[in-house]
C-alpha positions as a printed Julia matrix, in Angstrom:
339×3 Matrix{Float64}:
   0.0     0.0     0.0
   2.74    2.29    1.16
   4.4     1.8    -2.26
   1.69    4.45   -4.13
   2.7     7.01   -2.15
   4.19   10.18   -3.15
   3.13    8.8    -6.72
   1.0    10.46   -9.37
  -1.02    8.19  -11.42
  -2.56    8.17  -15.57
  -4.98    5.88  -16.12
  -6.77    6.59  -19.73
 -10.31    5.51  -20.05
 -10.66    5.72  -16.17
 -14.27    6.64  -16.42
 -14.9     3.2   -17.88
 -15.95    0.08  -16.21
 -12.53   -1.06  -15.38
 -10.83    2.01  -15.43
 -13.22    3.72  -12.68
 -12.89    0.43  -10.66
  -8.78    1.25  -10.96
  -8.85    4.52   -9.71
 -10.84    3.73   -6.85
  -7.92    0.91   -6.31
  -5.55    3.17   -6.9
  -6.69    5.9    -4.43
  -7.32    3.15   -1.64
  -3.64    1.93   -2.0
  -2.27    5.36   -1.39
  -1.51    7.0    -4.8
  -1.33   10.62   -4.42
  -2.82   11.76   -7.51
  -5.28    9.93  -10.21
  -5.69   11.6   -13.43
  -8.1    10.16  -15.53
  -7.47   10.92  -19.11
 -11.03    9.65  -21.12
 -13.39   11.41  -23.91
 -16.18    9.96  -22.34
 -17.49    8.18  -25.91
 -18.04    4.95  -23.18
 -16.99    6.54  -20.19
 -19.33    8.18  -17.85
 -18.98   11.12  -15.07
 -21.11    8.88  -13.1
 -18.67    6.73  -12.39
 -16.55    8.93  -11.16
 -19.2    10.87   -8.94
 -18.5     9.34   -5.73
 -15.18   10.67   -5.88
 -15.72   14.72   -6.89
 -15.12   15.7    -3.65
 -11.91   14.16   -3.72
  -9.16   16.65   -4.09
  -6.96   13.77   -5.62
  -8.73   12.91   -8.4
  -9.23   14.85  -11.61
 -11.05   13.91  -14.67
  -9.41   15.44  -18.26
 -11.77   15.44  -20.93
  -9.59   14.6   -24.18
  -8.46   11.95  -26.5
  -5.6    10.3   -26.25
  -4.84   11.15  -30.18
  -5.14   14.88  -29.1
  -1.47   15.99  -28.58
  -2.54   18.61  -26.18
  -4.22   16.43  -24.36
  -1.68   14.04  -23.82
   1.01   16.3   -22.74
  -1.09   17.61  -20.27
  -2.58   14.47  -18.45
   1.22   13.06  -18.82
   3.1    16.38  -17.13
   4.45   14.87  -13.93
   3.12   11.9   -14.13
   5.22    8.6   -12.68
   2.99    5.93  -13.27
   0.21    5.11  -16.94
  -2.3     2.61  -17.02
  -3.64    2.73  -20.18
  -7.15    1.47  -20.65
  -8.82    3.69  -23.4
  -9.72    2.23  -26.07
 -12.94    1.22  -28.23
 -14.31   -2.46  -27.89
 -14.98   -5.68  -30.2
 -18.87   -5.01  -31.61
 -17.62   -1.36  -32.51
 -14.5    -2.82  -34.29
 -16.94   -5.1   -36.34
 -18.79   -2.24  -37.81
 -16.43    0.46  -38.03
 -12.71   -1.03  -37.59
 -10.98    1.81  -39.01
 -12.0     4.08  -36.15
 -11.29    1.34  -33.65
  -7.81    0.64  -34.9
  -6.98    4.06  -34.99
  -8.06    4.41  -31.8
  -6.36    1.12  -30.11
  -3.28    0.85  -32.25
  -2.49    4.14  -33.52
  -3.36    6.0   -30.24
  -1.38    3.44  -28.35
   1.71    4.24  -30.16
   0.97    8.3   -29.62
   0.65    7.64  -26.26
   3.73    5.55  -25.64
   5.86    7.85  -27.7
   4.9    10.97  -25.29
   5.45    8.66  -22.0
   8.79    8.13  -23.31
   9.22   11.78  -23.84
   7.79   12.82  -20.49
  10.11   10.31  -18.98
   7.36    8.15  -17.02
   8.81    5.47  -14.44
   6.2     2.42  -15.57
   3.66    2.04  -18.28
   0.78   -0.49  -18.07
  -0.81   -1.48  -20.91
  -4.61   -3.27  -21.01
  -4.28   -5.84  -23.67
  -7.11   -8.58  -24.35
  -7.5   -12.01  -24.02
  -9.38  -11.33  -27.76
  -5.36  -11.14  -29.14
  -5.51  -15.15  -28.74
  -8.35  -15.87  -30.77
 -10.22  -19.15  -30.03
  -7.9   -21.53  -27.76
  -5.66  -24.02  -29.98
  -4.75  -25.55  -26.41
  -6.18  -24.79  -22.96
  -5.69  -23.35  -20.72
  -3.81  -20.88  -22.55
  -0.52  -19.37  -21.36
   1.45  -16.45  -22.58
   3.09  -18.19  -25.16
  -0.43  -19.85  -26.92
  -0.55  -18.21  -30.47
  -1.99  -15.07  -30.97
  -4.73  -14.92  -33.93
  -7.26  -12.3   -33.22
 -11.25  -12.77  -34.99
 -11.84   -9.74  -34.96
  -9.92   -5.94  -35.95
 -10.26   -5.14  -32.26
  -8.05   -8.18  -30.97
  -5.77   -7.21  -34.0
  -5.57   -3.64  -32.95
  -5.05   -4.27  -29.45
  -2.33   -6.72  -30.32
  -0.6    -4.12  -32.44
  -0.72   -1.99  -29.14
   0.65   -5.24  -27.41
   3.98   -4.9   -30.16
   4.41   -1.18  -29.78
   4.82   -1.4   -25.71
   6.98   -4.25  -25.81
   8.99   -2.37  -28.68
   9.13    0.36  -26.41
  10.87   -2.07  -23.83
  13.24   -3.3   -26.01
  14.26   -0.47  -28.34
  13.92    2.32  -25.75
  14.39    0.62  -22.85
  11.09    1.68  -21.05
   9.55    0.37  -17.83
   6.82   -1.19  -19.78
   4.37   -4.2   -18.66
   1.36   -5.7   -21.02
  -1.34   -7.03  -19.35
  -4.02   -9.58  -20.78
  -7.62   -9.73  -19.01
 -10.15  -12.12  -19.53
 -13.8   -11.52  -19.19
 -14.62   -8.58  -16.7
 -17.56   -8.52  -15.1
 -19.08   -6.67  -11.95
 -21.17   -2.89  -11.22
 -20.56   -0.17  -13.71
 -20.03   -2.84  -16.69
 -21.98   -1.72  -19.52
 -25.45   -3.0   -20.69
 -26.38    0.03  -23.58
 -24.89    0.23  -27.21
 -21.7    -1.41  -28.69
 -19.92   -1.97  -25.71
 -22.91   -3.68  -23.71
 -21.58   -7.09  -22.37
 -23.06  -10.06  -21.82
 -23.96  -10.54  -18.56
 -25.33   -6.64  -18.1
 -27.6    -7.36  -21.38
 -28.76  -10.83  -20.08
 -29.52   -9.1   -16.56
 -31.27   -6.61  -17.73
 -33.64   -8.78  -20.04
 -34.41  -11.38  -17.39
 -35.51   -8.52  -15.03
 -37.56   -7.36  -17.88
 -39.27  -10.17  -18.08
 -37.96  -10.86  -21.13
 -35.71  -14.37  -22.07
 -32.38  -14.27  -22.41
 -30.81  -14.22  -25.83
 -28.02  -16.52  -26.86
 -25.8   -16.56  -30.21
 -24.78  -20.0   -31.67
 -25.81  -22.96  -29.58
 -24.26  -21.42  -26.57
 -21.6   -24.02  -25.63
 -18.63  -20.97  -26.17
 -16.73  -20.54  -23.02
 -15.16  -17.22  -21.2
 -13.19  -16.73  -18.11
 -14.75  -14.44  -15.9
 -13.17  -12.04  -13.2
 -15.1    -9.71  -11.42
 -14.25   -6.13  -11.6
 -13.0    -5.83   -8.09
  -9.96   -8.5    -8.79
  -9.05   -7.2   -11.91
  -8.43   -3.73  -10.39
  -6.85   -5.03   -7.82
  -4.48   -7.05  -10.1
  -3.96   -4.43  -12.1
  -2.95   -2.14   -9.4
  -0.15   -4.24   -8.63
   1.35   -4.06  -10.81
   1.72   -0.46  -10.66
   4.79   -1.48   -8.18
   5.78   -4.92   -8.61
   9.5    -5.81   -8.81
  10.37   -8.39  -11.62
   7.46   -7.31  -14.4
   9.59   -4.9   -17.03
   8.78   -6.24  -20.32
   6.28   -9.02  -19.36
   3.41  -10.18  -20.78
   0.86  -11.5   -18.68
  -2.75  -13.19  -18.22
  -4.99  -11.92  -15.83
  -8.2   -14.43  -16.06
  -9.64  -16.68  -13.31
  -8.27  -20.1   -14.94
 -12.31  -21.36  -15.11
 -14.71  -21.48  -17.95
 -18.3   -20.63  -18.23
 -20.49  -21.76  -21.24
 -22.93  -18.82  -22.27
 -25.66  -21.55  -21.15
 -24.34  -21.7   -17.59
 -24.03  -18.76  -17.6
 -27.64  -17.57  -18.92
 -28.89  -20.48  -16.22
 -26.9   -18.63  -13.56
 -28.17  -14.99  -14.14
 -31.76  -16.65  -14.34
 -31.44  -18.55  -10.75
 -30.1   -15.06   -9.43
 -33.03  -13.17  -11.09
 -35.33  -15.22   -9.53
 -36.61  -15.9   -13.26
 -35.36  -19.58  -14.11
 -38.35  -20.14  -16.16
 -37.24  -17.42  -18.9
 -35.13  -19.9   -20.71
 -32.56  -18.57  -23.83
 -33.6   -17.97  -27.11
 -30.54  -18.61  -29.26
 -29.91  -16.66  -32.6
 -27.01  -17.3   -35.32
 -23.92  -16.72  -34.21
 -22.19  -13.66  -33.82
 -19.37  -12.71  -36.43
 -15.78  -13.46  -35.54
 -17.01  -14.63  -32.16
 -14.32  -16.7   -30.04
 -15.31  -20.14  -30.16
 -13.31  -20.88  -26.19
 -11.16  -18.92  -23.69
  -9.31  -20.22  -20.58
  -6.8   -18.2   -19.37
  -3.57  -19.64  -17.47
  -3.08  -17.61  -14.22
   0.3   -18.96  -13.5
   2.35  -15.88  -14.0
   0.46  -13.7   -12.55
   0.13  -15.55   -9.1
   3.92  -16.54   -9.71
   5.05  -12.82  -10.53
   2.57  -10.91   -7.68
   1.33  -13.51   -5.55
  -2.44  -12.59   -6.74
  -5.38  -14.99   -7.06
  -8.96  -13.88   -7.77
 -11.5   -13.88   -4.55
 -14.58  -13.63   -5.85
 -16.76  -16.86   -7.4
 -18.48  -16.3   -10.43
 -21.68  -16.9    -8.96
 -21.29  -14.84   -6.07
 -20.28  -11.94   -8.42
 -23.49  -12.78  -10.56
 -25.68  -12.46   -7.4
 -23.69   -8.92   -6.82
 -24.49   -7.37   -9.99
 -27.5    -8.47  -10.2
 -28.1    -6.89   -7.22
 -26.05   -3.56   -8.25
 -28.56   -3.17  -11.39
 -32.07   -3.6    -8.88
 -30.85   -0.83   -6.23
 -29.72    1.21   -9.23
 -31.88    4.73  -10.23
 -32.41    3.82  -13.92
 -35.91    1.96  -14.28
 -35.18   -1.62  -15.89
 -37.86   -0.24  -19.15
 -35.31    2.49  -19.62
 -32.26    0.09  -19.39
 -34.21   -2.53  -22.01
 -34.82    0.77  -24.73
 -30.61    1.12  -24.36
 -29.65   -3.02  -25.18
 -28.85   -3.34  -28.74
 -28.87   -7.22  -29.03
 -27.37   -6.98  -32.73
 -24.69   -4.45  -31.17
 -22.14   -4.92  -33.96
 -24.13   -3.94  -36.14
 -23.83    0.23  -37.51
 -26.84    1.95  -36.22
 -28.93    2.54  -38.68
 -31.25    6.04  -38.81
């Protein structure tokens, strides 16, 4: 805890779902500063609110391709976690935006930590830069072949910070998540998620919806581990130029996990309706946690299930009325929106 202090802290896209989850990490292991760097396209204020009273924190409306903007959320600054970025569905309807976003503002934004001489840059990879699993569970080494232009993108940004360590000689560490889940995640638009779409249905009264025949697998972390993974590595000794997995090492079928949301809901007779499968959708994903654990000592503490029931319960004490949340889910959210 004692080994934030004194430090002042980037983290881009940290009025995200993850990225808000960081900062409140961050601040509760003693950072001194948090600047969140995000343009608010899938970030909200809201998830910052808690925290406006807090003279530590300041929010910096920008993009991290703006110049200006980067040189002044990076003035000072000893520590980046970089999370901005735009997700899978958006990358299958408009992947030029969303690699210029994830690769090309990656590289921007290492080349001006490197110029603003910042002690340790984190970057937020993607278990997507695997593609489906050739072996599992997958370790660092387990071929990368990304489905979609997001995982591409984001595995460009994945070559550009480990170029940085090599060529340059920067204090640079890439991280992988799997699937994170947990309060704030988003339900509304291209970057709704799974479990906040099938939550919000079931308490609609409304059946789940499932693409292929549902027997695709993900490795879940709730929100609360991953920023708390992530925020170790802010400090750890022994990561420089790593690449590393942050999943749970279990898999959950989209079935299991539609039955799970259902028993939580109180609604198990709302079974699944399944549709075609989604385009360039991974087919299995199991991380390896090995490294992690062996590098940091870190293992996950919260049980899929009990996160379900958490989030579940996060969305019923919430202040938005479930028929408002069901006119936001776009089911066919990779598709463009259409006037």
């Amino acid at each position: 805890m004692s080994e934030l202090r004194g430090t002042q802290v980037l983290v881009t896209g940290g009025a995200g779902f993850i990225g808000s989850h960081l900062v409140d990490r961050l601040l509760a292991d003693g950072a001194d500063s948090v600047l969140v760097l995000d343009n608010l396209v899938n970030g909200k204020r809201d998830n910052l609110a808690h925290l406006q009273d807090d003279p530590r924190v300041q929010l910096l409306e920008g993009d991290i391709r703006d110049d200006d903007a980067r040189q002044r959320a990076l003035a000072g600054t000893d520590i980046v976690f970089h999370l901005a970025c735009l997700g899978v569905r958006h990358s299958l309807h408009d992947p030029m935006e969303n690699h210029s976003v994830n690769a090309e503002g990656t590289l921007q934004l290492l080349q001006a930590a490197k110029q603003n001489a910042v002690g340790r840059f984190v970057y937020a990879s993607t278990s997507e830069v695997f593609g489906t699993a050739q072996v599992a569970p997958m370790d660092e080494r387990h071929p990368t072949w990304p489905e979609t232009v997001y995982g591409g993108s984001k595995l460009a940004g994945e070559a550009y910070t480990r170029a940085h360590f090599r060529t340059y000689g920067m204090d640079t560490v890439v991280v992988r998540p799997f699937n994170t889940y947990g309060p704030r995640s988003h339900f509304e638009g291209d970057s709704g998620e799974v479990l906040p779409r099938t939550i919000v249905r079931l308490l609609g009264g409304m059946r789940p919806v499932i693409y292929g025949d549902g027997e695709q697998t993900r490795d879940f972390m709730h929100v609360s581990d991953t920023a708390a993974a992530l925020a170790l590595l802010a400090t750890a000794e022994g990561v420089a130029g790593q690449t590393i997995n942050l999943g749970s090492g279990t898999e959950v079928t989209m079935n299991t996990l539609c039955a799970a949301v259902a028993r939580a809901v109180g609604r198990p007779d709302l079974e699944p309706i399944h549709d075609d499968a989604r385009p360039g959708d991974v087919r299995r994903l199991l991380g390896d946690p090995s490294l992690m654990h062996a590098l940091t000592g870190f293992a996950p503490r919260v049980a899929f299930e009990d996160g379900v029931v958490d989030l579940v319960r996060w969305f019923q004490n919430g202040s938005t009325a479930v028929d408002d949340m069901l006119t936001r889910v776009e089911e066919r959210n990779w598709e463009p929106v259409t006037a």
